[in-house]
Backbone as numpy.savetxt, mean C-alpha at the origin, in Angstrom:
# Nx Ny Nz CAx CAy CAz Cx Cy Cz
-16.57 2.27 11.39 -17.43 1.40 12.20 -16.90 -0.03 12.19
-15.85 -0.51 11.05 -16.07 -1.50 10.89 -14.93 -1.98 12.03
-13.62 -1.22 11.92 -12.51 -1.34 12.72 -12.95 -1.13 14.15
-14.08 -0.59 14.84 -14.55 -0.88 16.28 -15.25 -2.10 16.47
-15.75 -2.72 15.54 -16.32 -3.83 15.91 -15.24 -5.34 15.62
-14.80 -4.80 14.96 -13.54 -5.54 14.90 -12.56 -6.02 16.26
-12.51 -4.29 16.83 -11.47 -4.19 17.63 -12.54 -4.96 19.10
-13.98 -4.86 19.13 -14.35 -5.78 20.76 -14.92 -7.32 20.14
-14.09 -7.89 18.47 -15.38 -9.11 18.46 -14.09 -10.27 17.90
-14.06 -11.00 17.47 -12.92 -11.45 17.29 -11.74 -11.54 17.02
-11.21 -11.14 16.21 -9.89 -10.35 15.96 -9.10 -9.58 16.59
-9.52 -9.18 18.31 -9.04 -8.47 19.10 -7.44 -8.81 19.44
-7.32 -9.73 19.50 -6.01 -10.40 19.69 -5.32 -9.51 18.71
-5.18 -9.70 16.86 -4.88 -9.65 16.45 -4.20 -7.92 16.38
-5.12 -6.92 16.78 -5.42 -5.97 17.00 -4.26 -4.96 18.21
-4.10 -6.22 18.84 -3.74 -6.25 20.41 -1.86 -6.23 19.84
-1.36 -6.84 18.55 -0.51 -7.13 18.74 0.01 -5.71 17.63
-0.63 -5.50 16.61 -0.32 -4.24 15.62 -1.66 -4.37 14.97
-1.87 -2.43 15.08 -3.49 -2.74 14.20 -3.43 -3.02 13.26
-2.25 -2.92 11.95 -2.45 -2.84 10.70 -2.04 -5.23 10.62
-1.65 -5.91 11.48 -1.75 -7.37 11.24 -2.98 -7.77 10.64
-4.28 -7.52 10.87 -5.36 -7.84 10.17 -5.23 -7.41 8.87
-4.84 -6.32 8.57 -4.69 -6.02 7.52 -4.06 -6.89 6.61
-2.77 -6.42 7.22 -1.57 -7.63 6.12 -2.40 -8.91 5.76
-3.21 -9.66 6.83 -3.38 -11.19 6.82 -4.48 -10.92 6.04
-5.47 -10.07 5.67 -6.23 -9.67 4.66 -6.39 -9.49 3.53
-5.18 -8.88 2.88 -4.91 -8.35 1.99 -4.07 -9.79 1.37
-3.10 -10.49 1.84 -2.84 -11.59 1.27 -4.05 -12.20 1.21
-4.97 -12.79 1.56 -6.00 -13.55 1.55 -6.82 -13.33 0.30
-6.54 -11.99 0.26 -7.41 -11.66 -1.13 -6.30 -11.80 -2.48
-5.67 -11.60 -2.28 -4.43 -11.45 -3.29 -4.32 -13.10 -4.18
-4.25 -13.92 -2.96 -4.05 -15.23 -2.80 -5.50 -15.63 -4.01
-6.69 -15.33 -3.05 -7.64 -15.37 -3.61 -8.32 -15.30 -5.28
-7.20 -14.13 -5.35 -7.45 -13.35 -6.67 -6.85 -14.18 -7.55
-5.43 -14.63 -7.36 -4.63 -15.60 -7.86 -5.17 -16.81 -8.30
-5.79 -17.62 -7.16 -6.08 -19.07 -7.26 -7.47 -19.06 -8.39
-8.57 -17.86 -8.30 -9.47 -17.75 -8.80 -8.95 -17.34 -10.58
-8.09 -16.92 -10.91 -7.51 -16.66 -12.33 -7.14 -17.95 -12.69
-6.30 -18.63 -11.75 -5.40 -19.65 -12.28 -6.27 -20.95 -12.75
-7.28 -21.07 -11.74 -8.51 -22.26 -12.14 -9.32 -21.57 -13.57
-9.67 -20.54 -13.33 -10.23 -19.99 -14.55 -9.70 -20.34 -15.87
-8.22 -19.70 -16.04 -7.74 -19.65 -17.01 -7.30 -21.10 -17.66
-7.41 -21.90 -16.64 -6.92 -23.33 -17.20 -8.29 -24.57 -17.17
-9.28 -23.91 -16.97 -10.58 -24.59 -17.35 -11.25 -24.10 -18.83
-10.48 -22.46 -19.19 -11.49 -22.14 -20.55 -11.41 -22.64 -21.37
-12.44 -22.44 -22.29 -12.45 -23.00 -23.54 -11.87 -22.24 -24.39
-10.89 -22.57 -25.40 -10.29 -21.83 -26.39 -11.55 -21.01 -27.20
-12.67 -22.20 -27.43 -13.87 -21.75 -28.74 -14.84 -20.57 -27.82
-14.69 -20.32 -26.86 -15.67 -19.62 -25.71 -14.79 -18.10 -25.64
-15.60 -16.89 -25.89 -14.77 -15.74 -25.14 -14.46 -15.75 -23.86
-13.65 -15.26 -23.70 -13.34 -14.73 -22.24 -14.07 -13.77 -21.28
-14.31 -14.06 -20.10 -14.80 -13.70 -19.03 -14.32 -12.26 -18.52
-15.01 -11.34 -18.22 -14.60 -9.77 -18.26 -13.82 -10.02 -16.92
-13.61 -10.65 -15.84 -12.63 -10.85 -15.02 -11.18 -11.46 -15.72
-11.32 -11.90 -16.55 -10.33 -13.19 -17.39 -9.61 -11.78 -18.40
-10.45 -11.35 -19.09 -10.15 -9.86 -19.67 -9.32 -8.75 -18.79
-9.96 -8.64 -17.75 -9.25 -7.08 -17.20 -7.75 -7.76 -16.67
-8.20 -9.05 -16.39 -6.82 -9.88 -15.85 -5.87 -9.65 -16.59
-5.86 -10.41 -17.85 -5.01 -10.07 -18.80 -4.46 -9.12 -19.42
-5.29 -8.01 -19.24 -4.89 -6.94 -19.60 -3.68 -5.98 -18.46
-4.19 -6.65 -17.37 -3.19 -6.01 -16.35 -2.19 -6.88 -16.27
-1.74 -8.27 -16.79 -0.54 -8.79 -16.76 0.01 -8.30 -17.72
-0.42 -7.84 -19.28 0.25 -7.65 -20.50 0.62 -6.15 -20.01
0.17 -5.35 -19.39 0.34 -3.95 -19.02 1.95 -4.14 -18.17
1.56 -5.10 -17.38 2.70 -4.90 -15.86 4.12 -5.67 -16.67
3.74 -6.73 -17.84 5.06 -7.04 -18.55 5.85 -6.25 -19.38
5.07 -5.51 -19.71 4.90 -4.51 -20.78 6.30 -3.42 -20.05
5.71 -3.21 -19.18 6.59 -2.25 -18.44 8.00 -2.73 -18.11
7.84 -3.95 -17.41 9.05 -4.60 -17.13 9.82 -5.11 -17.92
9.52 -5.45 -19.34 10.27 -5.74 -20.47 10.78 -4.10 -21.51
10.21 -2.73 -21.03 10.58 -1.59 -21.46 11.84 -1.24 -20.20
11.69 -1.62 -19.11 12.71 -0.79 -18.47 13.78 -1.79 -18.10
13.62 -3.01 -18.07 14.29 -4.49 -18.06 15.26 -4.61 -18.98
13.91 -4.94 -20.05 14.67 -5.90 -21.18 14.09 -7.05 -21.36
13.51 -7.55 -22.65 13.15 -9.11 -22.12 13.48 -10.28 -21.67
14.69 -10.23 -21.36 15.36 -11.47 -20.27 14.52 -10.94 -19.32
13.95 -10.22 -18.68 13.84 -10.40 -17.09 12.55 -10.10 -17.05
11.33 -10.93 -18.67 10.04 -10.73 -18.08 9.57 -11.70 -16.79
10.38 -12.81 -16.32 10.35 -13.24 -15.14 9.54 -12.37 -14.15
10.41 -11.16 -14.32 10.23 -10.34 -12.60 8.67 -10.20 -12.89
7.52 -10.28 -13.47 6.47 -9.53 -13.98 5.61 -9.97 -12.68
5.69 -11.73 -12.21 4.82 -11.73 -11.03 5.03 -10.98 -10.07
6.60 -10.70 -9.70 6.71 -9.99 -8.49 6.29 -8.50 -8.40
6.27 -8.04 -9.82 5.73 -6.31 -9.74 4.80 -6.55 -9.51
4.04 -6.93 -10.33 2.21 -7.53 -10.13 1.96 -7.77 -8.55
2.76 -8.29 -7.62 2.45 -8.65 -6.52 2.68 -7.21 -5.47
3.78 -6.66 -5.97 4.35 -5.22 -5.32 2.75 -3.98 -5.60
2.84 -4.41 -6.52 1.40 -3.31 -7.21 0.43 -4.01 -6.32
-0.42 -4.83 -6.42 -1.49 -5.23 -5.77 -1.88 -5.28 -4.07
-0.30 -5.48 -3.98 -0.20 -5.68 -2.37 -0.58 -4.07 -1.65
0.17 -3.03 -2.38 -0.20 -1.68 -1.97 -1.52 -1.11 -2.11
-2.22 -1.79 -3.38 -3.46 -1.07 -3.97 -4.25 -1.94 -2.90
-4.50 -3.13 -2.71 -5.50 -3.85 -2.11 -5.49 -3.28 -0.64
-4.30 -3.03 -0.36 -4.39 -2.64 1.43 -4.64 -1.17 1.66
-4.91 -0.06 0.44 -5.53 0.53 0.58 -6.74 0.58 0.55
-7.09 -0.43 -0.75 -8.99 -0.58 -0.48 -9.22 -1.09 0.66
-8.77 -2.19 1.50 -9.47 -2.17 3.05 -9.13 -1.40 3.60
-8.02 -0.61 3.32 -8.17 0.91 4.61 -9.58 1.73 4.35
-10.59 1.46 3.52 -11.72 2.30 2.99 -13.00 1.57 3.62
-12.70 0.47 4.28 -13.65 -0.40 5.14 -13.13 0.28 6.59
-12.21 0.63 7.02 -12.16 0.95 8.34 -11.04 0.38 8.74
-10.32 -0.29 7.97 -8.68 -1.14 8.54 -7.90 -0.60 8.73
-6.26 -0.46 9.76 -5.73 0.22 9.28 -4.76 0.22 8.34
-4.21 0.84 7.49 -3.43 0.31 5.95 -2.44 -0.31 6.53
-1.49 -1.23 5.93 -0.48 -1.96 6.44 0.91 -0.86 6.32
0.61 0.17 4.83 1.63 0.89 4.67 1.87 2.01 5.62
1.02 1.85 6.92 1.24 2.70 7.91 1.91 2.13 8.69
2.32 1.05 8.78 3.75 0.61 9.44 4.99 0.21 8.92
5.93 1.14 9.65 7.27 1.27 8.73 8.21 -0.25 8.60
7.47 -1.16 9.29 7.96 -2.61 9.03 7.46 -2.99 7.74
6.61 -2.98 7.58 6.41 -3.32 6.41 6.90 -2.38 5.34
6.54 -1.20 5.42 7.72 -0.57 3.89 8.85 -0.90 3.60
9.71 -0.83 5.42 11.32 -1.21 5.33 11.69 -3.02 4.76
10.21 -3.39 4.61 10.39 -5.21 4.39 10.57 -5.11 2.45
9.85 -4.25 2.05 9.64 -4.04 0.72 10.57 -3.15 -0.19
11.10 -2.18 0.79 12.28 -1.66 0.17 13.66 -2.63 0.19
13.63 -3.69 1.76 14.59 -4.16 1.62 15.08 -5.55 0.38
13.84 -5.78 -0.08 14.03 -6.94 -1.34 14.42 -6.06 -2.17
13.99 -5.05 -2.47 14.60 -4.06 -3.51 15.84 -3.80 -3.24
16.49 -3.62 -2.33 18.00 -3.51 -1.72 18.38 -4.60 -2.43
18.20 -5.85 -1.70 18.95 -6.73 -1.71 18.99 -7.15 -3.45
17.88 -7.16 -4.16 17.84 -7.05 -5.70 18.78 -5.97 -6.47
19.44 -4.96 -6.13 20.16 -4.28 -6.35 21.80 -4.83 -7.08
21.73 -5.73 -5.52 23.35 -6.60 -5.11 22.96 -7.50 -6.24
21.99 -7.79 -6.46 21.87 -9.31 -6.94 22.32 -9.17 -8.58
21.57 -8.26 -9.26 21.48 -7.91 -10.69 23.06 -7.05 -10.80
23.78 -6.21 -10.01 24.58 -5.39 -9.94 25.80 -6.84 -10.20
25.66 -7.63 -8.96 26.90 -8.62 -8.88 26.78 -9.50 -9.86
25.84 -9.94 -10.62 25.13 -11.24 -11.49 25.60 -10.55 -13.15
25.18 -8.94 -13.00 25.79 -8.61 -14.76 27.18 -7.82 -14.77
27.23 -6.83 -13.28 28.56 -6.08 -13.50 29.83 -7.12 -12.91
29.87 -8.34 -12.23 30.68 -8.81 -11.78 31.69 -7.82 -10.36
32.38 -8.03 -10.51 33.48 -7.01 -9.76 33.26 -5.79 -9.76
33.21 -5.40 -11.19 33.10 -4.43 -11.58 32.42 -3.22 -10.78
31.10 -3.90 -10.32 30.17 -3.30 -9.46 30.18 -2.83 -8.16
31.50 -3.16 -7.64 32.02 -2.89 -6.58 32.87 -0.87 -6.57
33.32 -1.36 -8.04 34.26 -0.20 -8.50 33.67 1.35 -7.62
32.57 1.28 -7.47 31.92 2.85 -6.98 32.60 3.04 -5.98
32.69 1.78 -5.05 32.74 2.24 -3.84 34.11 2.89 -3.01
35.20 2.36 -4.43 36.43 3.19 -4.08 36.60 4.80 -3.66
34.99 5.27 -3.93 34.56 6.82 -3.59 33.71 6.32 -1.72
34.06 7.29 -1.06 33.42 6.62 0.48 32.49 7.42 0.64
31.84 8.22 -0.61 30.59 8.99 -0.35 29.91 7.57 -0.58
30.28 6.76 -1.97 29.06 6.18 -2.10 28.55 4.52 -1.12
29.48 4.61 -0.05 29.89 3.53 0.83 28.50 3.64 1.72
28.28 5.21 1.83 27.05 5.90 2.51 25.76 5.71 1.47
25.82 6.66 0.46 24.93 6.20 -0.42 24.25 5.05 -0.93
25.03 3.98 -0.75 24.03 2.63 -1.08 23.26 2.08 -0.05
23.28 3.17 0.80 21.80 3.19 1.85 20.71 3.84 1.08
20.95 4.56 0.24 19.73 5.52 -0.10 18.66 5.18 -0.55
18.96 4.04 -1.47 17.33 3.69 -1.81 16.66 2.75 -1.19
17.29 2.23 0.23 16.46 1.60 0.99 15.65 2.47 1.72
16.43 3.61 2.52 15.83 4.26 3.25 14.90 5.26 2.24
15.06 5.65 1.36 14.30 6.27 0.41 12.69 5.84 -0.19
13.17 4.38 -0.72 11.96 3.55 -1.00 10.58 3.21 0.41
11.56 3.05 1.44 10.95 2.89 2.59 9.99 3.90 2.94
10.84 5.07 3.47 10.38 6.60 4.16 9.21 7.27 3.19
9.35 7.31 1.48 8.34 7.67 1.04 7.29 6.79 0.82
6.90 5.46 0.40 5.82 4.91 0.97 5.18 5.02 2.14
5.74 4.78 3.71 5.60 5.12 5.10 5.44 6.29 5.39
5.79 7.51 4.56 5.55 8.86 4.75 4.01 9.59 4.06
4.18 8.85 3.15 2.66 9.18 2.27 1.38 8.22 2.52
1.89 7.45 2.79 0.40 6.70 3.38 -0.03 7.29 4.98
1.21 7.10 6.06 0.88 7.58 7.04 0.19 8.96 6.91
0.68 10.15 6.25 0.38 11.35 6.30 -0.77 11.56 6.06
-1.27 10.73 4.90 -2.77 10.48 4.72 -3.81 10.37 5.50
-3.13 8.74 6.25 -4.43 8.20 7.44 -4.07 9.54 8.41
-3.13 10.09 9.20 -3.47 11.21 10.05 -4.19 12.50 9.95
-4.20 12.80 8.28 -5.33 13.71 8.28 -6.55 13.52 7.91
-6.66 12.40 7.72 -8.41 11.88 7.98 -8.29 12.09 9.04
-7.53 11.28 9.84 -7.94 11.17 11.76 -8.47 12.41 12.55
-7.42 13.29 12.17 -7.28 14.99 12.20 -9.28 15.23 11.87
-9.28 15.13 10.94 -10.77 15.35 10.43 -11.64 15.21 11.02
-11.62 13.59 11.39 -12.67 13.04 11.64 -12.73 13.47 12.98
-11.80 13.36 14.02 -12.03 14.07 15.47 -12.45 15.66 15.24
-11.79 16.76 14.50 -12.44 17.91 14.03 -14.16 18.12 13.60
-14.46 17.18 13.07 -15.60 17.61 12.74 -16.72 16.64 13.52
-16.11 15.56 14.02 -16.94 14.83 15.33 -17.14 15.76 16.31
-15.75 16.16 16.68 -16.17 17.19 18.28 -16.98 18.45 17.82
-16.70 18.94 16.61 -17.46 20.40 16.48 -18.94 19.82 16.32
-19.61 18.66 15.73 -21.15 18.31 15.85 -21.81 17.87 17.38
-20.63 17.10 18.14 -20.72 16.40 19.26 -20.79 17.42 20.18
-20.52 18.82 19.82 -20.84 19.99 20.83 -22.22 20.11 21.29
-22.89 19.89 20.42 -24.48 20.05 19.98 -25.23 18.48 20.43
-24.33 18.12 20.70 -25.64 16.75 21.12 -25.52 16.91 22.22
-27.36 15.96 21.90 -28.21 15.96 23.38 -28.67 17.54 24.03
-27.76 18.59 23.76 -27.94 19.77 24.60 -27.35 19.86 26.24
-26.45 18.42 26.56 -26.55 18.50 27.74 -24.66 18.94 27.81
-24.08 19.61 28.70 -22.58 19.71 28.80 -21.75 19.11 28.51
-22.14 18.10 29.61 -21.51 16.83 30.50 -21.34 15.36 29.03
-22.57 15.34 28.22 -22.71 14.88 26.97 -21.57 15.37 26.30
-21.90 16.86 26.55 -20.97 16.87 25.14 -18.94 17.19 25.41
-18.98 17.32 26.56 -17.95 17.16 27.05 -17.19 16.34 26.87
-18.11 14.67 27.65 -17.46 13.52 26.94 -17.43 13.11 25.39
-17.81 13.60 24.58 -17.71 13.46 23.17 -16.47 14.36 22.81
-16.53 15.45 23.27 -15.28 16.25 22.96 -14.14 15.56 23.35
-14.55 15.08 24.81 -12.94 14.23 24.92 -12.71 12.65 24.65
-13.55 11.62 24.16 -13.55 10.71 23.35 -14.09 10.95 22.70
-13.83 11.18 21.02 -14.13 10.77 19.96 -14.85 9.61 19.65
-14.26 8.30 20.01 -15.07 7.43 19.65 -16.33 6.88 20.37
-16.58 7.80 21.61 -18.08 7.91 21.87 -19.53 8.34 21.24
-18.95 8.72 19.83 -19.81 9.52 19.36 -21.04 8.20 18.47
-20.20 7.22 18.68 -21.53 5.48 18.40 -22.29 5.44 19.30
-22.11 6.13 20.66 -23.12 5.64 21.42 -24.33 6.82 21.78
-23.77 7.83 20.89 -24.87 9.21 20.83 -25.69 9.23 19.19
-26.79 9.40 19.23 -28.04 9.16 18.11 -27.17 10.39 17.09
-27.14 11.76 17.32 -26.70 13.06 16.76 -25.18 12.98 16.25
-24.60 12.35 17.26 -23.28 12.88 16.85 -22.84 11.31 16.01
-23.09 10.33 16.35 -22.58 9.12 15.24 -23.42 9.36 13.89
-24.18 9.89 13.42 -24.82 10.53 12.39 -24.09 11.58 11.86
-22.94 12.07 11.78 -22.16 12.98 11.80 -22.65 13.32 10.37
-23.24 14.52 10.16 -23.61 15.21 8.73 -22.38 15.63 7.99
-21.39 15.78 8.81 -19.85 16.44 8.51 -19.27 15.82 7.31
-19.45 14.47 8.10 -18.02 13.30 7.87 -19.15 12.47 6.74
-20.18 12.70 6.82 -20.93 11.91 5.70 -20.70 12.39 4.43
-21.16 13.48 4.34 -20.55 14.49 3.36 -18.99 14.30 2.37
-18.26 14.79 3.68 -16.96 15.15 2.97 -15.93 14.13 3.14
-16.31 13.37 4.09 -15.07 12.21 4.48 -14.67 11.26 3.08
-15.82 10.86 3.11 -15.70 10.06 1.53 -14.80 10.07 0.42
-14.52 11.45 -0.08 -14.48 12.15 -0.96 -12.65 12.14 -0.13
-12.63 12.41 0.55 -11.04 12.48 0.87 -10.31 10.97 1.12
-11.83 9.82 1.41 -10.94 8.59 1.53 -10.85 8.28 0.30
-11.48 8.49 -0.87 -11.31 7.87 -1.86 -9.45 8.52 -2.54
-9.46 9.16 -1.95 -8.01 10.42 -2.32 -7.05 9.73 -1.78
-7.09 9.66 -0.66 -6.10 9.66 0.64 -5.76 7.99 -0.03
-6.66 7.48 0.23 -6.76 5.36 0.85 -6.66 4.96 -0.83
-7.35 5.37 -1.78 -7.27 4.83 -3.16 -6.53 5.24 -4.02
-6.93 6.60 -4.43 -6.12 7.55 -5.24 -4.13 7.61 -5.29
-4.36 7.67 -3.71 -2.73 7.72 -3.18 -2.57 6.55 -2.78
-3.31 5.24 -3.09 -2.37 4.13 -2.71 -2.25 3.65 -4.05
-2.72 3.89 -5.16 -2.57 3.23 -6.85 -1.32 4.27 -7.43
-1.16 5.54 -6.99 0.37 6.18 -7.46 1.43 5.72 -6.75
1.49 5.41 -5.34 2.51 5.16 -4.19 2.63 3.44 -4.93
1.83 2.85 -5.48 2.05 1.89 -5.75 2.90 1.49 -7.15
2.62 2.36 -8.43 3.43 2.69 -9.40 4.69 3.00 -9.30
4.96 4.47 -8.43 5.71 4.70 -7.85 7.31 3.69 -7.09
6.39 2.77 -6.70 7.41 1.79 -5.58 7.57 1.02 -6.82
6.42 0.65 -7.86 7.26 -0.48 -8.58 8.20 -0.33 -9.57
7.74 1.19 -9.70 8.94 1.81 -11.24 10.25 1.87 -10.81
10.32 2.24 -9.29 11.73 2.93 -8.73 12.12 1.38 -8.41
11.59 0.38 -8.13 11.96 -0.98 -7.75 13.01 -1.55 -9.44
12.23 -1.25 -10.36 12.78 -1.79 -11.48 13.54 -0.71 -12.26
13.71 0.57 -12.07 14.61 1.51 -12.51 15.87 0.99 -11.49
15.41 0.89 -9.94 17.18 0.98 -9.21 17.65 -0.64 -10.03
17.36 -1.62 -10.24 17.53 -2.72 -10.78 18.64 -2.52 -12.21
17.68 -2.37 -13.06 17.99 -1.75 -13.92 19.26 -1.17 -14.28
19.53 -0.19 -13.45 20.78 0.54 -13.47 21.53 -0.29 -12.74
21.52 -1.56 -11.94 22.46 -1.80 -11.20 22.98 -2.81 -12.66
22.26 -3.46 -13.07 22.33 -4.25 -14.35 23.10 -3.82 -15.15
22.86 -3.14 -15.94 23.53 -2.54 -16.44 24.45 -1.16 -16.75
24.27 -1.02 -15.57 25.27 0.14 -14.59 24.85 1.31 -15.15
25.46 2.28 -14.93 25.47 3.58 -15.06 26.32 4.72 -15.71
26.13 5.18 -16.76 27.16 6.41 -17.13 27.00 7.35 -16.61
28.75 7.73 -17.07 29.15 9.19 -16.32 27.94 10.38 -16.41
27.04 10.52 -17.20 26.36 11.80 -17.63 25.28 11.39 -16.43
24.67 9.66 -16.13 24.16 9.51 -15.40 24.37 9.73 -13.83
């Protein structure tokens, strides 16, 4: 409901240009949000005062996300910890507004291919910065001339593949079990005709926008689809972000 009223009340523009732009500009907003609201926090407390259960879970998810990056890193590079933190949040948050009605941002392959490509380019960076020359050495093989495409297009295609696949079988759903209730409204054909063939007519019918179907069971699959699968896809992107690193760093053995 929320993404139709969206789509005739202000934001139409925005809408007009890619549905998932509201999103993106959303999801930073909150991110941003989340940020500025820690950072005033944390530098107003009182040492003699406990901490605030926002101030708590905070911390606990920075010591978690360093935690990681100094196990697969090393501690020279607890640096990177804001940028995972930002890689993680950016995926998880734009799934929770896909659960308001938005559409996720990770359903457009610009944006995955934007996020795999810092990971690319971080590759070169750590590869040329610790192996020197050295790091070049692979490519005297012209398989792997091809191969150092792979984890762009890799990192990309499975984020963009698993989020998309998601939102289409809600969609799938939700037209499935709209048209099979929307058969039944009103009692009249012609009613239910046009419900069968727009879907999103079913707001302007009492029976069928009441959908008993989608009340039920929809829920239960967005929390799967939009939450569930955007907090692994999000682990996921940041482990393989700091594993390909990693190995470029400090390269790779033969057994590897």
């Amino acid at each position: 409901m929320v993404s139709f009223l969206v789509k005739d009340g202000l934001f139409d523009g925005w809408l007009s240009l890619t549905p998932q732009l509201f999103s993106i500009f959303l999801t930073f907003v909150i991110i941003c949000t989340f940020c500025i609201t820690y950072n005033v926090k944390i530098r107003n407390h009182d040492e003699n005062k406990e901490l605030s259960g926002f101030l708590v879970i905070t911390e606990m998810f920075v010591s978690k996300v360093e935690g990681i990056v100094i196990s697969v890193m090393g501690k020279e590079h607890r640096k990177l910890t804001p940028y995972i933190m930002y890689i993680f949040m950016y995926i998880v948050i734009s799934s929770i507004v896909a659960l308001f009605g938005f559409e996720p941002l990770t359903t457009s392959y610009t944006t995955t291919l934007s996020l795999a490509f810092v990971t690319f380019i971080g590759i070169y960076y750590f590869g040329i910065r610790y192996q020197k020359l050295a790091f070049f050495k692979k490519y005297l093989n012209p398989v792997e001339l091809v191969g150092q495409f792979v984890p762009l297009i890799s990192l990309s295609f499975r984020l963009f593949g698993n989020m998309l696949g998601g939102s289409v079988i809600l969609a799938l759903l939700y037209t499935a079990l709209i048209n099979f209730q929307g058969s039944f409204a009103g009692g009249s054909e012609s009613v239910s005709q046009s419900i069968i063939g727009d879907w999103t007519t079913q707001y302007k019918y009492f029976w069928s926008g009441l959908n008993i179907f989608t009340i039920i069971l929809m829920p239960w699959l967005h929390l799967y689809f939009d939450l569930f699968d955007g907090v692994i896809q999000s682990i996921v992107f940041s482990m393989l972000t700091l594993s390909y690193w990693s190995s470029a760093a400090h390269g790779e053995s033969e057994e590897e």
